[in-house]
C-alpha positions as CSV (number, residue, x, y, z in Angstrom):
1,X,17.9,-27.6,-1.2
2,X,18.9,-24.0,-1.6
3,X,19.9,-22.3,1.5
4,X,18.4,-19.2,2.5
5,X,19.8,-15.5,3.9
6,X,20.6,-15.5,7.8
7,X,17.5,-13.8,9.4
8,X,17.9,-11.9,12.7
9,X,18.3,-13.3,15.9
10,X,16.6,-10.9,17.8
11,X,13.3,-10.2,19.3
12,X,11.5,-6.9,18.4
13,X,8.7,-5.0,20.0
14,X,7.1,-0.9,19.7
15,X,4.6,-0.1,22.4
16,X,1.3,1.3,20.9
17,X,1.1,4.6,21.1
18,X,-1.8,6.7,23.0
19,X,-3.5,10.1,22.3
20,X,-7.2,11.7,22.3
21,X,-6.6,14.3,19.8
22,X,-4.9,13.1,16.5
23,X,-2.8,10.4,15.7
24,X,-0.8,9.4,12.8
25,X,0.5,6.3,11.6
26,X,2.8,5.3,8.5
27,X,6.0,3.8,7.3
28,X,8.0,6.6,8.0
29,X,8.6,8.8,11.0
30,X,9.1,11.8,8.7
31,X,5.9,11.5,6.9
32,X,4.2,10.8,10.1
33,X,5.6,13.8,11.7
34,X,4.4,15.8,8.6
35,X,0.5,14.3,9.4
36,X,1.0,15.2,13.0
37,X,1.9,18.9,12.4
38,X,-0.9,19.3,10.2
39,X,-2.8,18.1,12.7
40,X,-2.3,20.3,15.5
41,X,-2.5,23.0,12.9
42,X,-6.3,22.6,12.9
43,X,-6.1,20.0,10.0
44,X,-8.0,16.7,9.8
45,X,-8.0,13.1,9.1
46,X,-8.4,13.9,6.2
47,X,-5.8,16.5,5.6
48,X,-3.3,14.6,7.9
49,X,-3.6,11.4,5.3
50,X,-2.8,13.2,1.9
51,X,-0.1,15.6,3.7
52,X,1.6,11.9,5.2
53,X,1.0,10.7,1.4
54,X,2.8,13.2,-0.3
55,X,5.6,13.1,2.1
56,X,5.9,9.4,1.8
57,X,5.8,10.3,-1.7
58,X,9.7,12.1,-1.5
59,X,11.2,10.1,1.5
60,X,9.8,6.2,0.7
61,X,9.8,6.5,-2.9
62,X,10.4,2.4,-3.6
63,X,7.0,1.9,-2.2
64,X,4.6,4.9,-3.5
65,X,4.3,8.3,-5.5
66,X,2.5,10.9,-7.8
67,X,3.0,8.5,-10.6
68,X,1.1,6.0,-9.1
69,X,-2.5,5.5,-7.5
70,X,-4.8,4.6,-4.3
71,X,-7.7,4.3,-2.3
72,X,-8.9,6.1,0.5
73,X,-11.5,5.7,2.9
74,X,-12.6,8.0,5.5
75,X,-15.1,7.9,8.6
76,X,-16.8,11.3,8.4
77,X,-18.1,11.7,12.5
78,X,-20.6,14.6,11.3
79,X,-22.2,12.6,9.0
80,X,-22.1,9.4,10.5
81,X,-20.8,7.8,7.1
82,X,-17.3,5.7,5.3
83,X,-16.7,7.1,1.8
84,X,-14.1,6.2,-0.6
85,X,-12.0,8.1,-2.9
86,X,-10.7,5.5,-5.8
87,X,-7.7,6.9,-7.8
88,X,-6.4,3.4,-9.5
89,X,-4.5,3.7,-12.0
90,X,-5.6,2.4,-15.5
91,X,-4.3,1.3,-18.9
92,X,-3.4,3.8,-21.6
93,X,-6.2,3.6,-24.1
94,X,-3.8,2.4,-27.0
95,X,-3.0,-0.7,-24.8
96,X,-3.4,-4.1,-26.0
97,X,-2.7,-7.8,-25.2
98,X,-0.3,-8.3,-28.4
99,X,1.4,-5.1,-26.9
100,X,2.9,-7.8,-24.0
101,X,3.6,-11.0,-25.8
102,X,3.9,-14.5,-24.3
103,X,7.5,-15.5,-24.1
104,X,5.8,-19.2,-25.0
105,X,8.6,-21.0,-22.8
106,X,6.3,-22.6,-19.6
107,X,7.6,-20.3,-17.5
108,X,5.9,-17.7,-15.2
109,X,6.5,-13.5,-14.9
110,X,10.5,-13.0,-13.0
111,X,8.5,-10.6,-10.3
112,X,5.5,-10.6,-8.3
113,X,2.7,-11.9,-10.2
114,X,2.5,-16.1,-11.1
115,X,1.1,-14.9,-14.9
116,X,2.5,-16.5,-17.7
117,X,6.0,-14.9,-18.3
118,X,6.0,-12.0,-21.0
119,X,8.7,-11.1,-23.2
120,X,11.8,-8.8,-22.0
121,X,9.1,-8.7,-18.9
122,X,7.6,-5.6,-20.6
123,X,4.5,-5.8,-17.9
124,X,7.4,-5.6,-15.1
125,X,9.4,-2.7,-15.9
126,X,10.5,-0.6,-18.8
127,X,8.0,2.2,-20.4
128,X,5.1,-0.5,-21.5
129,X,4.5,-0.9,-17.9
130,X,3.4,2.5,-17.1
131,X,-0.7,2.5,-16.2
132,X,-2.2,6.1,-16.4
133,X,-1.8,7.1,-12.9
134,X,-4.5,8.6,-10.5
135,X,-2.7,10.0,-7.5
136,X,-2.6,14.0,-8.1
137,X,-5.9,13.5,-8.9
138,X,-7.2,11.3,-5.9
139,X,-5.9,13.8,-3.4
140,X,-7.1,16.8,-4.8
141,X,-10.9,15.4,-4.9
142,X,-10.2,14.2,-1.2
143,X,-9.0,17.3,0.1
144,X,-11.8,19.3,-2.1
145,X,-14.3,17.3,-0.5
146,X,-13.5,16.4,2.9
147,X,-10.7,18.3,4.3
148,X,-10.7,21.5,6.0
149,X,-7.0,23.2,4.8
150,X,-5.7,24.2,1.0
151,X,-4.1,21.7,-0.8
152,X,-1.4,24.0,-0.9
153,X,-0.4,23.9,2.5
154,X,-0.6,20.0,2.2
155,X,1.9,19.8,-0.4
156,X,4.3,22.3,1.4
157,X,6.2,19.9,3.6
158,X,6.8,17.3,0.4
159,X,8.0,20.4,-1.5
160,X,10.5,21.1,1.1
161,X,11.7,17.8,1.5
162,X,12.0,17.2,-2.2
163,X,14.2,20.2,-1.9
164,X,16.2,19.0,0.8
165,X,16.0,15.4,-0.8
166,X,15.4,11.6,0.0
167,X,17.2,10.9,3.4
168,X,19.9,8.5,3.3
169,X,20.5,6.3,6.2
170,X,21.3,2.6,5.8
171,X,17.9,1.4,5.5
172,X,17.3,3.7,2.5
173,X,20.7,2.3,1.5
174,X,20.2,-0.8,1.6
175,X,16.8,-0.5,-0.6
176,X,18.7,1.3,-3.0
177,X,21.1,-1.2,-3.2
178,X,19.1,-4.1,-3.3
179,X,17.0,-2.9,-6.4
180,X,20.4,-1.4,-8.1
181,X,20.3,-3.5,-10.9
182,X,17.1,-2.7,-12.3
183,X,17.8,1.1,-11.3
184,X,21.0,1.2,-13.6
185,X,18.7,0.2,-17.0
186,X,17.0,3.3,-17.0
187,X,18.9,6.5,-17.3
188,X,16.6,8.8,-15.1
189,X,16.5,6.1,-12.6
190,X,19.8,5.8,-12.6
191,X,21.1,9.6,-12.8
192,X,19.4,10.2,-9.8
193,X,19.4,6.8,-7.5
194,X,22.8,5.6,-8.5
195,X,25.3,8.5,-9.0
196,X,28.8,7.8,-10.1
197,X,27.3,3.9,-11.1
198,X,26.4,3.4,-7.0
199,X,24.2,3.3,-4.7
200,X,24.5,5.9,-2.1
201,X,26.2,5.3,1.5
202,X,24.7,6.0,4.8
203,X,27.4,7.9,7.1
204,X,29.2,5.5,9.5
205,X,28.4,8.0,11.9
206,X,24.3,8.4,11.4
207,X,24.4,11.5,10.0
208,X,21.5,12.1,7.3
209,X,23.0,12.7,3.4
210,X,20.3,13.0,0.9
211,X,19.6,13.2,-2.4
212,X,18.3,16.4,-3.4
213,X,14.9,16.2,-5.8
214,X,14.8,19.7,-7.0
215,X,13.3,18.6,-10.2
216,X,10.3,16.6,-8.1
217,X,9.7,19.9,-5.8
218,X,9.2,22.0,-8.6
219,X,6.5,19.7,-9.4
220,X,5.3,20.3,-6.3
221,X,5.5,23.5,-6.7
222,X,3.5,23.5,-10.1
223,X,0.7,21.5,-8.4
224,X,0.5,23.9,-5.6
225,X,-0.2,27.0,-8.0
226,X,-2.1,24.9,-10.9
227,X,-3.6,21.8,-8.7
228,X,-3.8,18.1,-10.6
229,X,-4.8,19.9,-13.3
230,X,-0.7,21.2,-13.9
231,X,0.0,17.4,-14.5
232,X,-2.6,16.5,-16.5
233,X,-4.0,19.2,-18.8
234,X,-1.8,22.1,-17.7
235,X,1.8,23.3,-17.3
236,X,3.2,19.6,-16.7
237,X,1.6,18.1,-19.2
238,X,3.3,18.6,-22.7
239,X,7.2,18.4,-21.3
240,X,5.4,14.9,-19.2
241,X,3.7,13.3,-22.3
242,X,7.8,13.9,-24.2
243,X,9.2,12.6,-21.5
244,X,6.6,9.3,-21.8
245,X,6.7,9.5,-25.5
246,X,10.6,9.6,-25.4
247,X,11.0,6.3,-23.0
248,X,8.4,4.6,-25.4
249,X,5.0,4.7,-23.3
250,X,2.0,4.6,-24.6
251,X,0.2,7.3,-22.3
252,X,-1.4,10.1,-24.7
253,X,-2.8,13.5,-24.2
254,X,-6.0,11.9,-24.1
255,X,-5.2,9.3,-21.4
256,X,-4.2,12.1,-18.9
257,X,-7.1,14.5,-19.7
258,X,-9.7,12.0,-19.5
259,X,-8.2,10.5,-16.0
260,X,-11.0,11.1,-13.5
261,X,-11.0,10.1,-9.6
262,X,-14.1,8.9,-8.5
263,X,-15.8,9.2,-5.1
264,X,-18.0,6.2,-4.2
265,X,-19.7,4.1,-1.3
266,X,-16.8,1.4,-0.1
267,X,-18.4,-1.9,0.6
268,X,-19.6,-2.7,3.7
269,X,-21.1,-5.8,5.2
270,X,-22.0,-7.4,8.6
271,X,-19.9,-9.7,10.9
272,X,-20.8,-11.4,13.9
273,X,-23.1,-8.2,14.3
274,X,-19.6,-5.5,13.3
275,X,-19.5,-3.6,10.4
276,X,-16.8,-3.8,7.7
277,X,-16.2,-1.0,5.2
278,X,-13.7,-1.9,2.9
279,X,-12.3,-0.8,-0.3
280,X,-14.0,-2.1,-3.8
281,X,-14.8,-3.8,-6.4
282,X,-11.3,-4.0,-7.7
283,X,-9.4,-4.4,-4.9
284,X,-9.0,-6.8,-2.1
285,X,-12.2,-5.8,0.0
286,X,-14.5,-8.4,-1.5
287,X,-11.8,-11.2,-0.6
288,X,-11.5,-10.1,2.6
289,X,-15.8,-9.5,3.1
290,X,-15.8,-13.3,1.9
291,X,-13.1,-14.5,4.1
292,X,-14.6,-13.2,7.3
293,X,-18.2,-14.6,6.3
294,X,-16.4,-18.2,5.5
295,X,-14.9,-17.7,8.8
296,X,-17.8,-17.0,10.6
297,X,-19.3,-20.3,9.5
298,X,-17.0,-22.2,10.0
299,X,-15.9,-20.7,13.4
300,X,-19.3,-19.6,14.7
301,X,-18.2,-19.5,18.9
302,X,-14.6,-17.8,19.1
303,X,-12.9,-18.2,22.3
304,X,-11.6,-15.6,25.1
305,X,-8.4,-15.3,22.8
306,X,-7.1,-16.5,19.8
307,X,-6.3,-20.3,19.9
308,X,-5.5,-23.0,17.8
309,X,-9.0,-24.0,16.5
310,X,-9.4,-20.4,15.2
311,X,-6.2,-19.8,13.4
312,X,-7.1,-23.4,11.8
313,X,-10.6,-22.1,10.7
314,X,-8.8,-18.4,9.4
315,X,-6.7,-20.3,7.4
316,X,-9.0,-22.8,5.7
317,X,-11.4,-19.4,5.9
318,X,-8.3,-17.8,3.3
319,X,-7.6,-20.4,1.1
320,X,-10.9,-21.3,0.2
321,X,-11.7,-17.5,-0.3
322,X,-8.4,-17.1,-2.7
323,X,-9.5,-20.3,-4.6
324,X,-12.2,-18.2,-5.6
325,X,-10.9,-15.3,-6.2
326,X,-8.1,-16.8,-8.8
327,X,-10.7,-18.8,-10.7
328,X,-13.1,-15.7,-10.8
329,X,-11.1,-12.7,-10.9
330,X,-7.2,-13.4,-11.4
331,X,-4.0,-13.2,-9.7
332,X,-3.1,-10.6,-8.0
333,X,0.9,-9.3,-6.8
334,X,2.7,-11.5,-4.4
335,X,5.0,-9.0,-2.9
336,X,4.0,-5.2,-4.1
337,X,5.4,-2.0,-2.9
338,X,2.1,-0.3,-1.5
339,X,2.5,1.9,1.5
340,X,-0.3,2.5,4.3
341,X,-1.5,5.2,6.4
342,X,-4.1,5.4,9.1
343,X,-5.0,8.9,11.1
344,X,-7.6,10.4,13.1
345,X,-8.8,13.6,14.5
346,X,-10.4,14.8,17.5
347,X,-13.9,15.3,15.7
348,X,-14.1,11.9,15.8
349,X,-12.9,11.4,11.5
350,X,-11.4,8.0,10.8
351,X,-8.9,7.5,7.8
352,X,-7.3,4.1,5.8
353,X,-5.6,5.1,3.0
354,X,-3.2,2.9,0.9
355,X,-1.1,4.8,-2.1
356,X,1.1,2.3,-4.2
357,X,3.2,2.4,-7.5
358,X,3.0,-0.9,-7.6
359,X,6.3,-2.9,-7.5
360,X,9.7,-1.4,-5.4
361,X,10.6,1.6,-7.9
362,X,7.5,0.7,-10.5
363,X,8.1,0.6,-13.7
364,X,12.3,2.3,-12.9
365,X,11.1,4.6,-15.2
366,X,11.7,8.8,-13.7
367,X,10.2,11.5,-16.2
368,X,13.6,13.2,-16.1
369,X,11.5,16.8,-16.3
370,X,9.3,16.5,-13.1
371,X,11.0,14.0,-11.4
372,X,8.1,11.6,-10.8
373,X,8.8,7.7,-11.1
374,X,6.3,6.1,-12.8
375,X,4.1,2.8,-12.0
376,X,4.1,-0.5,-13.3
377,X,0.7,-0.7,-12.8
378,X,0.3,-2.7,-16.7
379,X,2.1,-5.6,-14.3
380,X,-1.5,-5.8,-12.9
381,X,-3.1,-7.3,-15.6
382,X,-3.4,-11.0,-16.8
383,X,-1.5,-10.3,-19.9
384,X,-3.6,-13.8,-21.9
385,X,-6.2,-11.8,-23.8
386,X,-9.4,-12.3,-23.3
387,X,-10.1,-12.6,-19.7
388,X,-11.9,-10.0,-17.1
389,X,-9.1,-8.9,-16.1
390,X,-6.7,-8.5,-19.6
391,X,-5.1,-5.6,-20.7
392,X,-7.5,-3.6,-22.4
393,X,-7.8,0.4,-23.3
394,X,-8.7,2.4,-20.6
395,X,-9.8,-0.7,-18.1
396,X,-8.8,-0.6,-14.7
397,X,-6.9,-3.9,-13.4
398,X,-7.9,-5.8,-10.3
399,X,-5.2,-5.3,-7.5
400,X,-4.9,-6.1,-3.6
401,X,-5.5,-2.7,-1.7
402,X,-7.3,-3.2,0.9
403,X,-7.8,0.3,3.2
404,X,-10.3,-0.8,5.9
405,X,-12.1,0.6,8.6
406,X,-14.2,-1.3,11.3
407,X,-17.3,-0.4,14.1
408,X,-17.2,-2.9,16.7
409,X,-20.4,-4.0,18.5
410,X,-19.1,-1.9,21.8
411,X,-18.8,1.3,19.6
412,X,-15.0,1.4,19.1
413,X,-14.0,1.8,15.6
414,X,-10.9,1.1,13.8
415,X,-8.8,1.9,10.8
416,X,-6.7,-1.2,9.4
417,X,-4.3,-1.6,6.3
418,X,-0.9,-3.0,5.2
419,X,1.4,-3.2,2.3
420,X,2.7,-6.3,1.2
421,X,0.6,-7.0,-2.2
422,X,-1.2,-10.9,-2.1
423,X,0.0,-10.9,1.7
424,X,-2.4,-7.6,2.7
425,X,-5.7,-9.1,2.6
426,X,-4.7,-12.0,4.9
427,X,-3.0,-9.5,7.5
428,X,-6.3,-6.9,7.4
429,X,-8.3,-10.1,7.8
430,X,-6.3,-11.4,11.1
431,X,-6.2,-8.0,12.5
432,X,-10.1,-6.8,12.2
433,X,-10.6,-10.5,13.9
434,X,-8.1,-9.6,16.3
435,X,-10.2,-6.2,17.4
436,X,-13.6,-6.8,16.8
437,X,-13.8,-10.9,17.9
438,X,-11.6,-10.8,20.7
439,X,-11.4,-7.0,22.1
440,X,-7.6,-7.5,21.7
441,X,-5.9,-3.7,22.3
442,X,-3.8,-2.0,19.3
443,X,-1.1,-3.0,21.2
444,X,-2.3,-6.8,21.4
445,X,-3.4,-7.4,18.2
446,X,0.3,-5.9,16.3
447,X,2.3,-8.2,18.8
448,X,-0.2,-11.1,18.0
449,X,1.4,-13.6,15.7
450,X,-0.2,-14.0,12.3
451,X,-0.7,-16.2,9.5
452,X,-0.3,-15.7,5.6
453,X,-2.0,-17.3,3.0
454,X,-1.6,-16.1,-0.3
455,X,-2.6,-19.0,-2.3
456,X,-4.7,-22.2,-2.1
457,X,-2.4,-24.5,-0.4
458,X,1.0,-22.8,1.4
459,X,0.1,-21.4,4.6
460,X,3.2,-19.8,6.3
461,X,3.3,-19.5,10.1
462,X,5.0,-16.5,11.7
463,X,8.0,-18.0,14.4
464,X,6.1,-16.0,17.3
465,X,3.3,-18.2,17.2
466,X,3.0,-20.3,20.5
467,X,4.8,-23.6,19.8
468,X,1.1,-25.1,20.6
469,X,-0.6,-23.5,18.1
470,X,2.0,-23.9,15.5
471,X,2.0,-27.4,16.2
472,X,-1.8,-28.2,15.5
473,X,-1.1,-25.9,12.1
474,X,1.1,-28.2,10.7
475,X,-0.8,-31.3,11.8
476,X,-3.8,-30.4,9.8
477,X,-2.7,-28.2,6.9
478,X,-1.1,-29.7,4.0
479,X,1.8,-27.3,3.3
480,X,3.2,-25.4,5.9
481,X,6.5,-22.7,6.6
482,X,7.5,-20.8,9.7
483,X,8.9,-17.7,9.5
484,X,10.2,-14.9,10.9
485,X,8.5,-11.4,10.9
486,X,11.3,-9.3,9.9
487,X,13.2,-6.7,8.6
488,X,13.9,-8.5,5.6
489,X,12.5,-10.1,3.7
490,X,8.7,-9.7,4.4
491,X,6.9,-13.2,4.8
492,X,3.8,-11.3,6.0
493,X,2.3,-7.9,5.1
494,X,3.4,-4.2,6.9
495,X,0.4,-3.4,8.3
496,X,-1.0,0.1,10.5
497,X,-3.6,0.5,12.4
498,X,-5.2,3.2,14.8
499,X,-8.6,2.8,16.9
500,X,-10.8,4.7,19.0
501,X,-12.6,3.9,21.7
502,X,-16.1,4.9,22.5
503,X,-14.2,7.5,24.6
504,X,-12.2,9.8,22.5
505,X,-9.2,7.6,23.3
506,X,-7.0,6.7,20.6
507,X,-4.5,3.6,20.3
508,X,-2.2,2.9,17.2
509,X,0.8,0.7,15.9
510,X,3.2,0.5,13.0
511,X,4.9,-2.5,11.4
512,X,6.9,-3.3,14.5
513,X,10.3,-4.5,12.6
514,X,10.6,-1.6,10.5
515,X,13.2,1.1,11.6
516,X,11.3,3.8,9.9
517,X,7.8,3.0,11.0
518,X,6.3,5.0,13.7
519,X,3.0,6.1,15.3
520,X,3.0,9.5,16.6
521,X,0.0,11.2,18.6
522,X,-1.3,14.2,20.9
């Protein structure tokens, strides 16, 4: 048996964070600071979410960036409605299956996904990867619509930071490092990630170093003057399609020009008498829509708090739920670089918003003339031709967002997410059962131990369970782990959440073991 790494022998905990007229929350304290300021500059929840985005955009770029895609869903208070932006990405219209051939060996994809394995792994990384992303376009139709400042002054605080450059302190280290390898195949990745052949070194003595992005805050820069439109059909574009055409990508003129965000009704359904809004079709939310209506049925009388009998039901409520979903609509990514961000405002506006590239660094592939890294978003697809979910021209692939917002019988409402790939649906599902079912506080419900199914059979408990509980788990389920909820690595999803009572008062967390992570209100 293999051994595995040392985990950390500590216990963690971050207090929830309280405030009645904005709050923030994302994996970054930079990028939440960013959201907070615009804020308390008469901003939104809206405007606070793309203005955390883009900054998590230059300071957290293994997990999300322009040259990816996302969904956001907002609670508009005025209106009394949820709406959803959708800015996915999607394949380039010259794609094909025979594009990513079958390595014909047995054997399944090196990364995230359990598809067959393709040759060279040109669905992981490398130019053949890159999906036609979305983002630039997503936020400019959500600040258009629903927010109240240009997007100009959203983009400012990226810019400057781009300028300034990506932090370095050991945790951005350490990321660095551990993806190094793939990195150092790609020379844009590499020129600017791994100068002199090396990742770069936090000081000893905390001190911030960065590495400066001036190409990435020109960008910025362009899009501030030109909007989305200076990426795909304006001053960008022609030195953006060399750059793809250069590494090999098969993203055209066409692709970028006929990329269109798309503003829709998220799905929304009943539970025990609470409504769930949730992102859709191609995304997690009808998994997790199912899983709380299998888990209503077959837990129909929850207790005063979560005990063993319901964390049985929620995990026989998951598996049968991603039985179905890999029979009828394909695997999704085991381990994803997404990033989350939840806000709110003192009108009452509600945000969940999840941005991704899709794995740490996507495809490693950094136009050298804007600075963006591109997605792997191709990695998305079931690369066996075919199927619902095969690489075709201009389809969008099925992935595991899953931005969610919740109204509880008593009036409070909540905004839920988490990064974390196949392991966010199960974490969104344990924490709107968490609020709505047992009243649980923010502050509750992030210190509550969780569960992760992200398959049909291996259900892995986290170590903070009660002994009890974890004990009647493993009695009764076939295959079972435990786990701690760490640093690193991540056996459960990095979830955020904020919610508001029927008051005006607002209570939000972070993924408690991350050192960036942080919540900040007023």
């Amino acid at each position: 048996m293999q051994a595995r790494t040392t985990e950390e022998s500590w216990s963690l905990s971050k207090p929830a964070v309280r405030g009645t007229k904005g709050m923030v929350s994302s994996q970054h304290y930079l990028a939440t600071e960013v959201g907070l300021a615009i804020l308390k500059e008469g901003g939104n929840a809206i405007d606070a979410a793309i203005a955390t985005g883009l900054m998590l955009g230059v300071v957290e770029p293994w997990m999300s960036g322009y040259g990816g895609g996302g969904y956001l869903l907002a609670y508009l208070k005025a209106e009394d409605r949820v709406v959803q932006v959708e800015f996915g990405m999607r394949a380039p219209f010259a794609s094909h299956a025979s594009d990513y051939p079958l390595a014909q060996d047995g054997s399944n994809s090196s990364d995230a996904f359990n598809w067959p394995k393709v040759i060279d792994d040109r669905n992981i990384h490398g130019p053949l990867a890159i999906a036609t992303p979305g983002y630039l376009k997503g936020i400019e139709l959500a600040a258009r619509q629903f927010g109240t400042l240009p997007l100009k002054a959203l983009i400012e605080p990226a810019r400057q930071q781009a300028m300034l450059g990506l932090p370095i302190d050991w945790f951005a280290s350490q990321k660095i490092n551990q993806f190094a390898r793939g990195l150092r195949a790609y020379e844009g990745t590499r020129s600017v990630y791994l100068k002199d052949g090396l990742p770069p070194a936090a000081d000893l003595e905390g001190l911030l170093t960065h590495l400066p992005l001036p190409n990435l805050a020109e960008t910025l820069s362009a899009v501030q003057d030109e909007g989305s439109n200076a990426f795909y059909q304006g001053a960008l574009t022609q030195q953006v399609l060399q750059d793809l055409n250069q590494a090999g990508s098969k993203i055209t003129a066409k692709d970028l020009a006929q990329y269109d965000a798309t503003l829709s009704a998220p799905l929304h359904s009943q539970y025990r008498g609470h409504d769930i809004f949730s992102a859709g079709p191609l995304t997690a939310g009808p998994s997790l829509i199912q899983a709380l209506k299998t888990f209503e049925t077959m837990h129909p009388a929850p207790a005063e708090s979560p005990d063993a009998a319901a964390y049985l039901a929620m995990a026989k409520a998951l598996q049968t739920t991603y039985a179905d979903r890999l029979e009828n609509l394909g695997e999704g990514n085991l381990s994803g670089s997404t990033t989350h961000i939840c806000t709110a405002d003192s009108a009452g506006n509600l945000v969940s918003f999840t941005q991704t590239i899709m794995s740490a660094f996507g495809a490693r592939i950094l136009l050298p003339s804007s600075g963006i890294l591109m997605n792997n978003g191709m990695m998305w697809f079931d690369p066996r031709p075919g199927g619902g979910n095969s690489v075709e021209g201009g389809r969008r692939p099925l992935c595991n967002m899953c931005p969610t917002l919740g109204r509880s019988q008593d009036g409070h409402w909540f905004a839920v997410g988490a990064c974390g790939g196949r392991k966010i649906f199960p974490s969104v599902f344990q924490l709107a059962i968490f609020l709505s079912d047992y009243g649980l506080t923010v502050q509750d419900a992030a210190h509550q131990g969780r569960i992760d199914v992200s398959g049909t059979e291996l259900v892995t408990l986290m170590a903070e369970l009660p002994e009890t509980i974890r004990a009647h788990l493993q009695q009764n389920l076939s295959q079972t782990r435990v786990r701690l909820n760490g640093v690193s690595p991540n056996y459960f999803a990095l979830p955020q959440v904020i919610q508001r009572s029927p008051n005006g008062a607002l209570e939000g967390a972070c993924f408690i073991p991350s050192p960036h992570a942080k919540v900040s209100a007023f």
